[in-house]
C-alpha positions, 0 to 999 in steps of 0.5 A: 911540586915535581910529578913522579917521572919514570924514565925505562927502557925497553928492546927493539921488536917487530912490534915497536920497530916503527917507533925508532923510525919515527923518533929518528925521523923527528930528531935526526938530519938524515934517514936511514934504509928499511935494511938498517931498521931491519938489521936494528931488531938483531942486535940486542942489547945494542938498541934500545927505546927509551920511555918517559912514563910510557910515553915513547920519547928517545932511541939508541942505536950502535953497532959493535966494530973491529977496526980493519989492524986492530983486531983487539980494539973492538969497540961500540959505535952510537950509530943514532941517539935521538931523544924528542926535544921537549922530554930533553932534560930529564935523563933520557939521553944519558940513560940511554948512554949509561946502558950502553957503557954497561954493556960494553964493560960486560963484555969487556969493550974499552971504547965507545965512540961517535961522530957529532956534526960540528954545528951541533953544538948542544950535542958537542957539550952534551957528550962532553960533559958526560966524559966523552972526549973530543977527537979528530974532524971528519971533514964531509963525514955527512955525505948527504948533507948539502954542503957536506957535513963535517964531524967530530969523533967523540970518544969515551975510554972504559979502561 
C-alpha cells in the first residue's frame, strides 16, 4: 500500500530563509554568502521551497538574466536546485522545475538553463531526461572546488 504523499510548494520568507540554507548546505558541494540568501527573499517566484508532507525536503533558487548583446534573450538561470537524498524519487525535483518552466512562459522567457558538474552524473541524466539539452563544458566553472570543477550547460528551449 502507498501512503498518501503530498509534495507542495511554498515562497521563501524571512521566516523560513534558514531552511533554504540548511537544505543547500546538506545538498550541494559549495556555500553561498548571507547577501545571496538575503537577495533569495526579493525574487518571487523565482525561489521556492519544496515540501514532502510538511516536512521541508528541497529548494529552488534562479535568477532572470539578459546576456551582455542579447538584450531580447532573457532567460532563467536554476542558480541552486537541491532536494535532500532520501525524499529523491518522488517528484520533488521535477516539481520544483516544472514551476519555474511555468513561470517563465507567463512571462514570455524562452529559455532556461543551468550548469551541472560533469562528475555529477545523476544530475546530467536527471535533467536530460526531463528535456534539457546538454550544451557546451566550462572548463573550472567551479572555482572553489579543489581542483577546479568543470561543468556542463544544460538547456531547456520553451519555444
Amino acid at each position: 500500500m502507498v501512503p498518501n504523499i503530498k509534495v507542495a510548494l511554498d515562497d521563501l520568507t524571512v521566516n523560513n530563509i534558514g531552511v533554504l540554507r540548511r537544505i543547500n548546505n546538506v545538498v550541494l558541494p559549495t556555500s553561498y554568502s548571507d547577501s545571496w540568501y538575503k537577495d533569495s527573499l526579493t525574487v518571487g517566484e523565482l525561489a521556492k521551497l519544496a515540501y514532502f508532507n510538511d516536512i521541508p525536503v528541497g529548494a529552488i533558487r534562479c535568477s532572470l538574466e539578459t546576456p551582455p548583446n542579447h538584450k531580447d534573450h532573457t532567460r532563467i538561470y536554476i542558480m541552486t536546485l537541491a532536494v535532500l537524498s532520501p525524499y529523491r524519487g518522488y517528484g520533488i525535483g521535477r516539481k520544483l522545475v516544472d514551476h519555474i518552466l511555468e513561470y517563465a512562459k507567463k512571462i514570455f522567457v524562452k529559455e532556461v538553463y543551468c550548469h551541472v558538474w560533469v562528475e555529477n552524473e545523476d544530475a546530467l541524466s536527471w535533467y536530460q531526461h526531463i528535456g534539457f539539452d546538454k550544451g557546451e563544458l566550462v572548463p573550472g566553472y567551479y572555482k572553489k572546488m579543489i581542483p577546479a570543477g568543470d561543468a556542463y550547460i544544460l538547456k531547456k528551449s520553451l519555444e
